[in-house]
mmCIF file of the N, C-alpha and C atoms, coordinates in Angstrom:
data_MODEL
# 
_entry.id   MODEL 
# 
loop_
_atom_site.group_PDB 
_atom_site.id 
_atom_site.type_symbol 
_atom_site.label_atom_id 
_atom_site.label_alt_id 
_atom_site.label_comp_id 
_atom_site.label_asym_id 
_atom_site.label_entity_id 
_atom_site.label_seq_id 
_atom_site.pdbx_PDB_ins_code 
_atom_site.Cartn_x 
_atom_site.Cartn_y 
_atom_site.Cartn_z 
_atom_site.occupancy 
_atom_site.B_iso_or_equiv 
_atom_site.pdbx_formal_charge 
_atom_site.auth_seq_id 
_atom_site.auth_comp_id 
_atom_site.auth_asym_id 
_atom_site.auth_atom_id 
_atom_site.pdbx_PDB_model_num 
ATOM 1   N N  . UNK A 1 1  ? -9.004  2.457  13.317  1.00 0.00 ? 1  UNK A N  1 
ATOM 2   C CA . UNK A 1 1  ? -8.402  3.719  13.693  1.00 0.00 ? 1  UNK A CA 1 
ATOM 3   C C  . UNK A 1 1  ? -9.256  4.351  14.780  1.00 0.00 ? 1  UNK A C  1 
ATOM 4   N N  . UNK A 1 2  ? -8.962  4.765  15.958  1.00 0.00 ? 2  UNK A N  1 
ATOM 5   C CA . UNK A 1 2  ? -9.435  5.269  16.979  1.00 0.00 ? 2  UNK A CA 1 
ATOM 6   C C  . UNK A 1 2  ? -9.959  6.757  16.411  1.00 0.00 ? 2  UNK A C  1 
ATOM 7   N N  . UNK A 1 3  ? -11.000 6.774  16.973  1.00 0.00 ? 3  UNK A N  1 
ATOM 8   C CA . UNK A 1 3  ? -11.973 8.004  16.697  1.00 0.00 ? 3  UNK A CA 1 
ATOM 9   C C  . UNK A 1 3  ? -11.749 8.830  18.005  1.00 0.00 ? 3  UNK A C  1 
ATOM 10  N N  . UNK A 1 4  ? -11.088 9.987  18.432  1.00 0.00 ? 4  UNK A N  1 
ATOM 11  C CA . UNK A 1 4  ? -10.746 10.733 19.578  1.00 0.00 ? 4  UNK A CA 1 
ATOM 12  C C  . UNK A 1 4  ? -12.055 11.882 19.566  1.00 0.00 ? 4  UNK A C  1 
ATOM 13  N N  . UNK A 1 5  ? -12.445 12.033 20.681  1.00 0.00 ? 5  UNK A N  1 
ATOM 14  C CA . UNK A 1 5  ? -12.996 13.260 21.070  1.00 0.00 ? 5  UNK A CA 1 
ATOM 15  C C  . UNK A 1 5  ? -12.755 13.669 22.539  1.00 0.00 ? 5  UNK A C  1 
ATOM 16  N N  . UNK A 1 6  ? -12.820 14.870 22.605  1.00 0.00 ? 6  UNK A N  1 
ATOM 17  C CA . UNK A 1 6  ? -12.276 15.826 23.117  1.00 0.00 ? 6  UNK A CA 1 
ATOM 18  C C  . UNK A 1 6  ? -10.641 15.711 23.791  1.00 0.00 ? 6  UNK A C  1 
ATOM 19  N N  . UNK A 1 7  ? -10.284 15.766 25.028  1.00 0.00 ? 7  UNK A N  1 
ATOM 20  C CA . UNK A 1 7  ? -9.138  15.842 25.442  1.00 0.00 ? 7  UNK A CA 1 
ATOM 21  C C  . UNK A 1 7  ? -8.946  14.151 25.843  1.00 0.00 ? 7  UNK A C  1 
ATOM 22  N N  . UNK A 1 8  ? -7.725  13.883 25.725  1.00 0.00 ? 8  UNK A N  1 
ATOM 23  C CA . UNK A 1 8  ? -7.728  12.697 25.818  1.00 0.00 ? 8  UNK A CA 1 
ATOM 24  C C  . UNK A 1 8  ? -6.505  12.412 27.367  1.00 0.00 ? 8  UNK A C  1 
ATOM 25  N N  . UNK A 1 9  ? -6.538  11.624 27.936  1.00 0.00 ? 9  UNK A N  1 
ATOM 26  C CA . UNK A 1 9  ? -5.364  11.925 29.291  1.00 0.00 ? 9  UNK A CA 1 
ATOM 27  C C  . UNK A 1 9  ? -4.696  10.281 28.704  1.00 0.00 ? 9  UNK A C  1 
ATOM 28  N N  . UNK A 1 10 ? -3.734  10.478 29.911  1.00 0.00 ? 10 UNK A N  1 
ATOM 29  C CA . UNK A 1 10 ? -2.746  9.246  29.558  1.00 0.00 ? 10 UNK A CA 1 
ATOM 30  C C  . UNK A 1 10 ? -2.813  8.107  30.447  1.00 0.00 ? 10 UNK A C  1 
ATOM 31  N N  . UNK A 1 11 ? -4.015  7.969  31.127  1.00 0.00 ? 11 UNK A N  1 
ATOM 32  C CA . UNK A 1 11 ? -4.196  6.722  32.009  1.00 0.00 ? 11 UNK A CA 1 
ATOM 33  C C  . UNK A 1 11 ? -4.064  5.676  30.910  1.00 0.00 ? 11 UNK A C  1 
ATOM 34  N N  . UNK A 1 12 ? -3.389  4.652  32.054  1.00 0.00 ? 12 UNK A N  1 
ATOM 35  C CA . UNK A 1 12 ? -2.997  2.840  31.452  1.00 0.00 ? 12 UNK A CA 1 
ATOM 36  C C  . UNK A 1 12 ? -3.876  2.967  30.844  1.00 0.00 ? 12 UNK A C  1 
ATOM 37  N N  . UNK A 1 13 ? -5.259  2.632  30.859  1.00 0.00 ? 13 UNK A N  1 
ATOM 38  C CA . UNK A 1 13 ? -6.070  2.030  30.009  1.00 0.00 ? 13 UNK A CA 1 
ATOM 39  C C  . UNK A 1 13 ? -6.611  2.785  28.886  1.00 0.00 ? 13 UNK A C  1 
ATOM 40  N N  . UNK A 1 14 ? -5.852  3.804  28.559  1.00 0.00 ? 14 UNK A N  1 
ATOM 41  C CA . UNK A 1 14 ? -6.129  4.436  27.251  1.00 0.00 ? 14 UNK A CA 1 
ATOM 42  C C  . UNK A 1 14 ? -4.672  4.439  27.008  1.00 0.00 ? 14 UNK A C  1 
ATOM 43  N N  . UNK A 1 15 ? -3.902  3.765  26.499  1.00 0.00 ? 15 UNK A N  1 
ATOM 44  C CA . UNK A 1 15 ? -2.571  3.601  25.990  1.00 0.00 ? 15 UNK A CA 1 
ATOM 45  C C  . UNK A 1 15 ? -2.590  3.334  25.117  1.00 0.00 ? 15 UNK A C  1 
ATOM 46  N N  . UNK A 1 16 ? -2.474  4.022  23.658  1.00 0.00 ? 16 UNK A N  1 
ATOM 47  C CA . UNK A 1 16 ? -2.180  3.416  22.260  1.00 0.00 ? 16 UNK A CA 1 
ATOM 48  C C  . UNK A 1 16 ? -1.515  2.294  21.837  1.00 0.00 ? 16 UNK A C  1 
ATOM 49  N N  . UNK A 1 17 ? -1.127  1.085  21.494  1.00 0.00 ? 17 UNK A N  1 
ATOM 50  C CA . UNK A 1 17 ? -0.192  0.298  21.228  1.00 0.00 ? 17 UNK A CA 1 
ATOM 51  C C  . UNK A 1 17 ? -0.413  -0.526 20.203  1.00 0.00 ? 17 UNK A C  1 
ATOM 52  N N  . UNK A 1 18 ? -1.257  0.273  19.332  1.00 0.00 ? 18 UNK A N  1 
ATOM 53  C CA . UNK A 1 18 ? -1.116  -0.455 18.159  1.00 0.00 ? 18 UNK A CA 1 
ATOM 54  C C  . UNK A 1 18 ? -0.112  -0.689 17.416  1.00 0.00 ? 18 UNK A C  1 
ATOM 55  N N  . UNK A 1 19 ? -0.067  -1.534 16.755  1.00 0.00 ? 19 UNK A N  1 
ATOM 56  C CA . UNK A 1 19 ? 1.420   -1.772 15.580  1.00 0.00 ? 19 UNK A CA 1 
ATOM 57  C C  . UNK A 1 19 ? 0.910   -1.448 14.366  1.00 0.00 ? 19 UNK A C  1 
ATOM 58  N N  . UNK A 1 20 ? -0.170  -1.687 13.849  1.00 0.00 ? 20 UNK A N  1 
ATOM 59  C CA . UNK A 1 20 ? -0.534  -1.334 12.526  1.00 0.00 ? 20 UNK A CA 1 
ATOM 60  C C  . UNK A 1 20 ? -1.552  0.129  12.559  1.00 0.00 ? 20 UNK A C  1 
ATOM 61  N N  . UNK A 1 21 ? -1.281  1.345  11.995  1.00 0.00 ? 21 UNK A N  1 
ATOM 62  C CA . UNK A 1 21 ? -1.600  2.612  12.641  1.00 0.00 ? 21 UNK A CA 1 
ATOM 63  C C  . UNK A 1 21 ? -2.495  2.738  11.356  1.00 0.00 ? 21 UNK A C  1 
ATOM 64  N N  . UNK A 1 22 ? -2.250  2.735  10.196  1.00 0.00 ? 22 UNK A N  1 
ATOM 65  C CA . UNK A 1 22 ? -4.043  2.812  9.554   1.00 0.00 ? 22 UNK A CA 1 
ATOM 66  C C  . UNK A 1 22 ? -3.825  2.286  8.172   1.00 0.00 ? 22 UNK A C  1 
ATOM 67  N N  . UNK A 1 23 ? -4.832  1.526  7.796   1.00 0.00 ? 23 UNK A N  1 
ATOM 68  C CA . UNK A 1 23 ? -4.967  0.465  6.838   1.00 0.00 ? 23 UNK A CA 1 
ATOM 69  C C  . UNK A 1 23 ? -6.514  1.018  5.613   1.00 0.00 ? 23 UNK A C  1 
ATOM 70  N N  . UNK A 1 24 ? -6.300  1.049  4.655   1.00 0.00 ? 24 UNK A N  1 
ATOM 71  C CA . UNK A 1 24 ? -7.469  1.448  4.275   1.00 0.00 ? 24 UNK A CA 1 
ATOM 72  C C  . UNK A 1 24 ? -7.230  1.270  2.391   1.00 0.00 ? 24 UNK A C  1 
ATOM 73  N N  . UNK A 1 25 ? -7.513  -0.143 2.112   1.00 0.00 ? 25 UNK A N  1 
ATOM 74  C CA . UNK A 1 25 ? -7.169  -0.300 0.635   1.00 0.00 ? 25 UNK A CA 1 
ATOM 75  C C  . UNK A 1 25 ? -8.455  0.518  -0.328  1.00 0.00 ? 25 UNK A C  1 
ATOM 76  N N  . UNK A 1 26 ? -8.715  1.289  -0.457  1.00 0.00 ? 26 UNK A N  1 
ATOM 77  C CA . UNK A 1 26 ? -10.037 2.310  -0.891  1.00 0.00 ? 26 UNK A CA 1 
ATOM 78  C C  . UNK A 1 26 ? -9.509  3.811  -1.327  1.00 0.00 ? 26 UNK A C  1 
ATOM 79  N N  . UNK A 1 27 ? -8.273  4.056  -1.765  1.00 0.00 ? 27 UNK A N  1 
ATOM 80  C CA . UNK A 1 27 ? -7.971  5.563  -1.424  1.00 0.00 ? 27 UNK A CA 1 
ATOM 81  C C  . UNK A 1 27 ? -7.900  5.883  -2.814  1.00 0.00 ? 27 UNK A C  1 
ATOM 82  N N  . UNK A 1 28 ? -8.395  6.580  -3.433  1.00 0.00 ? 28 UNK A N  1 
ATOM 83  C CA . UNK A 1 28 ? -8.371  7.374  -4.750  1.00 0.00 ? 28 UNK A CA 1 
ATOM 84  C C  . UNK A 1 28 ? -7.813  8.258  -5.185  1.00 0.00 ? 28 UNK A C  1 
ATOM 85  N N  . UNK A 1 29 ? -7.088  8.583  -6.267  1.00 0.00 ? 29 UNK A N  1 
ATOM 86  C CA . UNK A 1 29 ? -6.136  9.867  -5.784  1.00 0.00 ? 29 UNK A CA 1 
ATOM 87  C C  . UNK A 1 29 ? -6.990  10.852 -7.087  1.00 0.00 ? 29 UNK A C  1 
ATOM 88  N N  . UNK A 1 30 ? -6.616  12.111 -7.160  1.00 0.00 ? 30 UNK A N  1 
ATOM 89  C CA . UNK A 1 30 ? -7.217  13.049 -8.263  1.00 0.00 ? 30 UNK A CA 1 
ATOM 90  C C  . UNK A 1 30 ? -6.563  13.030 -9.135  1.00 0.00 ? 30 UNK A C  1 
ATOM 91  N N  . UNK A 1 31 ? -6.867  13.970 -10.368 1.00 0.00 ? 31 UNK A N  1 
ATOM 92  C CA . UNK A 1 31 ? -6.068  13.540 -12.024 1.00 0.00 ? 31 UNK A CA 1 
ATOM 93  C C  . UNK A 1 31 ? -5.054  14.164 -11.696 1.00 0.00 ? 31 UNK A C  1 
ATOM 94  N N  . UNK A 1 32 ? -4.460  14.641 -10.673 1.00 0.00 ? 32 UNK A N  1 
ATOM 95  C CA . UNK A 1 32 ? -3.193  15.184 -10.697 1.00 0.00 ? 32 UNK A CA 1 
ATOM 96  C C  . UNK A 1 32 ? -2.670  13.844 -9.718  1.00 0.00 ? 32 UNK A C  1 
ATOM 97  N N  . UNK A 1 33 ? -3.056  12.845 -9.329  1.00 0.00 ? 33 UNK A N  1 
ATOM 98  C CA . UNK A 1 33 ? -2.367  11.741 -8.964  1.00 0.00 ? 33 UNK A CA 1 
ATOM 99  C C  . UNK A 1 33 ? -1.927  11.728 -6.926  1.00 0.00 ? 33 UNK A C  1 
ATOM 100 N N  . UNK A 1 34 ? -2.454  13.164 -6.674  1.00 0.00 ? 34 UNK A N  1 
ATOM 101 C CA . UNK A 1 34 ? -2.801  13.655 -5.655  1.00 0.00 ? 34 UNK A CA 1 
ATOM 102 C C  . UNK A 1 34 ? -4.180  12.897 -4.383  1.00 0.00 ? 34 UNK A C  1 
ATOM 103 N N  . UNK A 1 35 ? -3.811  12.630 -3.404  1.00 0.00 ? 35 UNK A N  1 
ATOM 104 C CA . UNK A 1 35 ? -4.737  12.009 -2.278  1.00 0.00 ? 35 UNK A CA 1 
ATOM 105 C C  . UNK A 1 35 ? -4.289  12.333 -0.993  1.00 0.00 ? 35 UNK A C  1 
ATOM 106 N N  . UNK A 1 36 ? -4.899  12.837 0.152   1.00 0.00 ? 36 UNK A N  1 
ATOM 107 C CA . UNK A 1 36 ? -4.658  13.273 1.643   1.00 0.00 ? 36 UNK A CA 1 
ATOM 108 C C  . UNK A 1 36 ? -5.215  12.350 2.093   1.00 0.00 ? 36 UNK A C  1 
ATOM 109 N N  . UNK A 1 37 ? -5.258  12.101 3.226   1.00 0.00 ? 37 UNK A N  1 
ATOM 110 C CA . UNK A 1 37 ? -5.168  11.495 4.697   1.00 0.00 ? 37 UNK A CA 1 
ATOM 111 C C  . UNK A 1 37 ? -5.000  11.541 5.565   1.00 0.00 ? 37 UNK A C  1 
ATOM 112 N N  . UNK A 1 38 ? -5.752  11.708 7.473   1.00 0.00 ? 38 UNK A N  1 
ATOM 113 C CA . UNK A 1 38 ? -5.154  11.625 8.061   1.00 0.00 ? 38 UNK A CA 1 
ATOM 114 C C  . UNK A 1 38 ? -5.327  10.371 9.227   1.00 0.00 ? 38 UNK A C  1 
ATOM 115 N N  . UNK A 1 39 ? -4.448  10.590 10.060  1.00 0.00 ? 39 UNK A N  1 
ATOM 116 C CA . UNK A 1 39 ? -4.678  9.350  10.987  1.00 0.00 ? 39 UNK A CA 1 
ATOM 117 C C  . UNK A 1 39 ? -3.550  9.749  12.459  1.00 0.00 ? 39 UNK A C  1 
ATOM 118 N N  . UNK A 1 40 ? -4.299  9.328  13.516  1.00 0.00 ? 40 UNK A N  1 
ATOM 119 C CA . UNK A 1 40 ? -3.489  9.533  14.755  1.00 0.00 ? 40 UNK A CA 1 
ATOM 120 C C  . UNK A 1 40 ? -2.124  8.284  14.753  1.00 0.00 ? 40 UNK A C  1 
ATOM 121 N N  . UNK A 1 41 ? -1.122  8.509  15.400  1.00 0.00 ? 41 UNK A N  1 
ATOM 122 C CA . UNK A 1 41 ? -0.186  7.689  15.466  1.00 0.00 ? 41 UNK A CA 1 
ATOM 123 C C  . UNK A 1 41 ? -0.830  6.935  16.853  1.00 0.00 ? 41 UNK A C  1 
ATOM 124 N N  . UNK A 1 42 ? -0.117  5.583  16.872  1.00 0.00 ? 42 UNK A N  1 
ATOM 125 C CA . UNK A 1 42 ? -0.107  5.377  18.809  1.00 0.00 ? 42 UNK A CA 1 
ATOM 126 C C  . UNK A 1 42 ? 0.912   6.283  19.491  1.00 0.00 ? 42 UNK A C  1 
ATOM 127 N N  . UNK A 1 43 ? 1.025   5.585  20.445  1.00 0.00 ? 43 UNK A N  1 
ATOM 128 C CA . UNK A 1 43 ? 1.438   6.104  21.401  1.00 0.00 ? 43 UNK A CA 1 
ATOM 129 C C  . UNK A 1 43 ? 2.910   5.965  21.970  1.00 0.00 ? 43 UNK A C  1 
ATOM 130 N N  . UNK A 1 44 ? 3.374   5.284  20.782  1.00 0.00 ? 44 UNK A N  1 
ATOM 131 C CA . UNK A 1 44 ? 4.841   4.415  20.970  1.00 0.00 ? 44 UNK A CA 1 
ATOM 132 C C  . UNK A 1 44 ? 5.524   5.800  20.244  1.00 0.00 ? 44 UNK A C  1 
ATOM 133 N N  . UNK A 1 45 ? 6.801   5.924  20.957  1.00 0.00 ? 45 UNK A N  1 
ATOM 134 C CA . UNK A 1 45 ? 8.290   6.693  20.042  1.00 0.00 ? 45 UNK A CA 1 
ATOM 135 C C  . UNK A 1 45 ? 8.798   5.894  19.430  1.00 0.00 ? 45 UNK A C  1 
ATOM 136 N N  . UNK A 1 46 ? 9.171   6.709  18.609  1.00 0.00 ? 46 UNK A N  1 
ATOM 137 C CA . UNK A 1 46 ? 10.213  5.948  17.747  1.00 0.00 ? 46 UNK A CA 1 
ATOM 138 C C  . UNK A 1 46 ? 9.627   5.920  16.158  1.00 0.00 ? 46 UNK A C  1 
ATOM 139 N N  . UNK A 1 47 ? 10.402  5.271  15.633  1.00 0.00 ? 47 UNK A N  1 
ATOM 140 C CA . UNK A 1 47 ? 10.270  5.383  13.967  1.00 0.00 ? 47 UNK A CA 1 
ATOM 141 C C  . UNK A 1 47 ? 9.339   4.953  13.442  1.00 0.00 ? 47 UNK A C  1 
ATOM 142 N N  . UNK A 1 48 ? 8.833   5.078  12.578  1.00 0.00 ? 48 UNK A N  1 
ATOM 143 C CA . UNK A 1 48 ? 7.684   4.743  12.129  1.00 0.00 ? 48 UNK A CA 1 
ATOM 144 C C  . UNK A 1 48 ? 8.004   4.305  10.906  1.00 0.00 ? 48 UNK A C  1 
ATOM 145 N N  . UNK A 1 49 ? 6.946   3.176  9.970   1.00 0.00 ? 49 UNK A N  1 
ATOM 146 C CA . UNK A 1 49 ? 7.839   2.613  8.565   1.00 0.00 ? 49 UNK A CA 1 
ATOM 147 C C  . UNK A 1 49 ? 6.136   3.017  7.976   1.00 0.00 ? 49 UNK A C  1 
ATOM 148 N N  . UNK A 1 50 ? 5.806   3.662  7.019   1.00 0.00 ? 50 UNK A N  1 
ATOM 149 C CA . UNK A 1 50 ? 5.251   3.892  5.825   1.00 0.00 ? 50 UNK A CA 1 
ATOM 150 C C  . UNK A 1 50 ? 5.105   2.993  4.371   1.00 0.00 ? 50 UNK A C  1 
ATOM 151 N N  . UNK A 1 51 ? 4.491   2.134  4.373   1.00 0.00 ? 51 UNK A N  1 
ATOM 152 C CA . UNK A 1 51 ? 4.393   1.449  2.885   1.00 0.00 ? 51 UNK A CA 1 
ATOM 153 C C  . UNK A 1 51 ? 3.224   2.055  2.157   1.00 0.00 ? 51 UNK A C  1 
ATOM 154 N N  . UNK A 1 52 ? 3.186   2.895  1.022   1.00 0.00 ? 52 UNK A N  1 
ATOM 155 C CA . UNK A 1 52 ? 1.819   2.942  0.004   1.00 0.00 ? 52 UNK A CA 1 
ATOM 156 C C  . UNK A 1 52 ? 2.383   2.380  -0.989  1.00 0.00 ? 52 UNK A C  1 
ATOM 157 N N  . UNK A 1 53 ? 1.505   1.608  -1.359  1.00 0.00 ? 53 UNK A N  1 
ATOM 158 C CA . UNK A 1 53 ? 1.013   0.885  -2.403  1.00 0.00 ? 53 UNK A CA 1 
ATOM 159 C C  . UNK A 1 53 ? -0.383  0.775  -3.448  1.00 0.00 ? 53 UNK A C  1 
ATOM 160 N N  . UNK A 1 54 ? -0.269  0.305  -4.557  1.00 0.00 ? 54 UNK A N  1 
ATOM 161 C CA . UNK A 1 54 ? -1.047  0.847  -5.384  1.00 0.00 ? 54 UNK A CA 1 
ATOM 162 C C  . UNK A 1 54 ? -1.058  0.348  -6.898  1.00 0.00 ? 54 UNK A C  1 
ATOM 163 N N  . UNK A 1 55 ? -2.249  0.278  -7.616  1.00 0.00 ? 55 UNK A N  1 
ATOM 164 C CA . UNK A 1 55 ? -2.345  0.071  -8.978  1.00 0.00 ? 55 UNK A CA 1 
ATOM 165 C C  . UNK A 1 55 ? -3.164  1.001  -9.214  1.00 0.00 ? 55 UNK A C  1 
ATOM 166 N N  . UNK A 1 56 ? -2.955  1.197  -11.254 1.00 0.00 ? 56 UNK A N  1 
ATOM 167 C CA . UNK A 1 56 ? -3.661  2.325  -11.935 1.00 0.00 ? 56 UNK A CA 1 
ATOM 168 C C  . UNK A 1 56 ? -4.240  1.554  -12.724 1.00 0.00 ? 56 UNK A C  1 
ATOM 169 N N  . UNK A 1 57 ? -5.290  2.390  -13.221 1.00 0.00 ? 57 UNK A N  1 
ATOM 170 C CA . UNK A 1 57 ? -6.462  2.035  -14.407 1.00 0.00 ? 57 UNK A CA 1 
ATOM 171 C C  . UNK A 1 57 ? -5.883  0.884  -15.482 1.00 0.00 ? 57 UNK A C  1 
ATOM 172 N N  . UNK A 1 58 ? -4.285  1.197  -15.510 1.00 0.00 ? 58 UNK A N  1 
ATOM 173 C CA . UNK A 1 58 ? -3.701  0.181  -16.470 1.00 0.00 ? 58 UNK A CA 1 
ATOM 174 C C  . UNK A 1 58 ? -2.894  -1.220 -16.155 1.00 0.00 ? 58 UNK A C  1 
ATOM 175 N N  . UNK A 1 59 ? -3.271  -1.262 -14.953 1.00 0.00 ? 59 UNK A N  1 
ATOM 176 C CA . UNK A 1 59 ? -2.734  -2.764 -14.297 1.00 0.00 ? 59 UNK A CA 1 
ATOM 177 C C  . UNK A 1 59 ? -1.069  -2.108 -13.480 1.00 0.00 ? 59 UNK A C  1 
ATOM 178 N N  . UNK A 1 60 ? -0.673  -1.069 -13.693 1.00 0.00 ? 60 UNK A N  1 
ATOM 179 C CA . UNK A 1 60 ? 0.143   -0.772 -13.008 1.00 0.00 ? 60 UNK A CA 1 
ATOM 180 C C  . UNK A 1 60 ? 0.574   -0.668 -11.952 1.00 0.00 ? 60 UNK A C  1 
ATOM 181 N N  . UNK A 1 61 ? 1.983   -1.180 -10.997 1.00 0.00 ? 61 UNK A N  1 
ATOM 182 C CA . UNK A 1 61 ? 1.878   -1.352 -10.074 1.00 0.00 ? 61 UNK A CA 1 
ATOM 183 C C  . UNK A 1 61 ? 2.500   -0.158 -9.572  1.00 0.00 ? 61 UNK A C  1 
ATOM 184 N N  . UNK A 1 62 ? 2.908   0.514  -7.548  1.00 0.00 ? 62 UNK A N  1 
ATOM 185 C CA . UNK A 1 62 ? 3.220   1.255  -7.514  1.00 0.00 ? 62 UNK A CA 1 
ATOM 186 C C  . UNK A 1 62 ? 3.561   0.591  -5.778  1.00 0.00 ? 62 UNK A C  1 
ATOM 187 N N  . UNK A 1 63 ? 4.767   1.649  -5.457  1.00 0.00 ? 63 UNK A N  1 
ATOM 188 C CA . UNK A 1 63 ? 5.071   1.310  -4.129  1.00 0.00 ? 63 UNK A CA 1 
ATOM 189 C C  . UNK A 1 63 ? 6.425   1.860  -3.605  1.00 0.00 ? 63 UNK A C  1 
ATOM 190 N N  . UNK A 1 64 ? 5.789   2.666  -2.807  1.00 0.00 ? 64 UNK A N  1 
ATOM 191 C CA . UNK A 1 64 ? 7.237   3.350  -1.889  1.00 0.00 ? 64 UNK A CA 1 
ATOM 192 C C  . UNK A 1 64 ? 6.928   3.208  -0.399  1.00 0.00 ? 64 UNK A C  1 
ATOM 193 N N  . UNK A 1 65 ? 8.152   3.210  0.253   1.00 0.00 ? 65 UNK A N  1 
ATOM 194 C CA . UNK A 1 65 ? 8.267   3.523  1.555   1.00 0.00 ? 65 UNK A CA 1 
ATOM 195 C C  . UNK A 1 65 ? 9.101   4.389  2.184   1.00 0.00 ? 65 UNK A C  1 
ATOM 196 N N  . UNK A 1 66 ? 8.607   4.793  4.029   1.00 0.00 ? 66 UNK A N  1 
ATOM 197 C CA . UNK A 1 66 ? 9.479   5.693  3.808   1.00 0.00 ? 66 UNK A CA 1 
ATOM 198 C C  . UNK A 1 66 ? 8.974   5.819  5.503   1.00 0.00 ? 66 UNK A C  1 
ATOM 199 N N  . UNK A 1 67 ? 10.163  6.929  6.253   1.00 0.00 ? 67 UNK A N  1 
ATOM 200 C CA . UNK A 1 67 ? 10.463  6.888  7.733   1.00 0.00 ? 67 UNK A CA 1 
ATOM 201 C C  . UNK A 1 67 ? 9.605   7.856  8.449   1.00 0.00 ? 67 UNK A C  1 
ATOM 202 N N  . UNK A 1 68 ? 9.391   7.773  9.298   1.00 0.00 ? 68 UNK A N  1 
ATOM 203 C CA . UNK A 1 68 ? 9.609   9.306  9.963   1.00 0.00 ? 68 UNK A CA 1 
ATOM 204 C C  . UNK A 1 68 ? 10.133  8.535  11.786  1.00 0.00 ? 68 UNK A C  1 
ATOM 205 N N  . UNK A 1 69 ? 9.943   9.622  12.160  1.00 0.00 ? 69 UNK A N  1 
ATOM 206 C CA . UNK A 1 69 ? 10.171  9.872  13.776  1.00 0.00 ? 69 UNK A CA 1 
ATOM 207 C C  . UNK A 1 69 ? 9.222   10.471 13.892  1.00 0.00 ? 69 UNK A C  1 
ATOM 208 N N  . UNK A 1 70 ? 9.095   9.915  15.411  1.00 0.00 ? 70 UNK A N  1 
ATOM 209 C CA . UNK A 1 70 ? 7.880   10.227 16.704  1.00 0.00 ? 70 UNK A CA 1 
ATOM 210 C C  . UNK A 1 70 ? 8.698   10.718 18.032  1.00 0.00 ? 70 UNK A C  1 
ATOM 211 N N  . UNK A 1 71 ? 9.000   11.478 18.459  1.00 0.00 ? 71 UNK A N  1 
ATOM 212 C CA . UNK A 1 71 ? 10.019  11.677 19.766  1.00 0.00 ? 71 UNK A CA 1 
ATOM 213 C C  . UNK A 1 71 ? 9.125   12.018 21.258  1.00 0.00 ? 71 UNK A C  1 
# 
């Protein structure tokens, strides 16, 4: 995940184009089942696809997905 500081401009060679925007199997959530995150998108429009996934203390599995837009 790209670490940004200060203003960033849009020359070619700083063009986002990643496909995979942030990966991080380590995320813990609180006893209310609750966890934040953030992360920059690239630089591409368009839809974006969301998978979290997940197991609990009891071998349980877990997994949704879900959309957004970038315009």
């Amino acid at each position: 995940m790209p670490r940004y500081t200060g203003t960033r401009t849009n020359q070619p060679a700083q063009i986002d184009r990643r496909s995979t925007i942030y990966w991080n199997p380590n995320i813990e959530t609180d006893k209310t089942g609750t966890a934040s995150l953030e992360y920059f998108n690239s630089d591409g429009k368009g839809t974006y696809r969301v998978t979290v996934e997940g197991i609990d203390s009891d071998g349980n599995l877990g997994r949704v997905v879900y959309r957004y837009v970038v315009k």
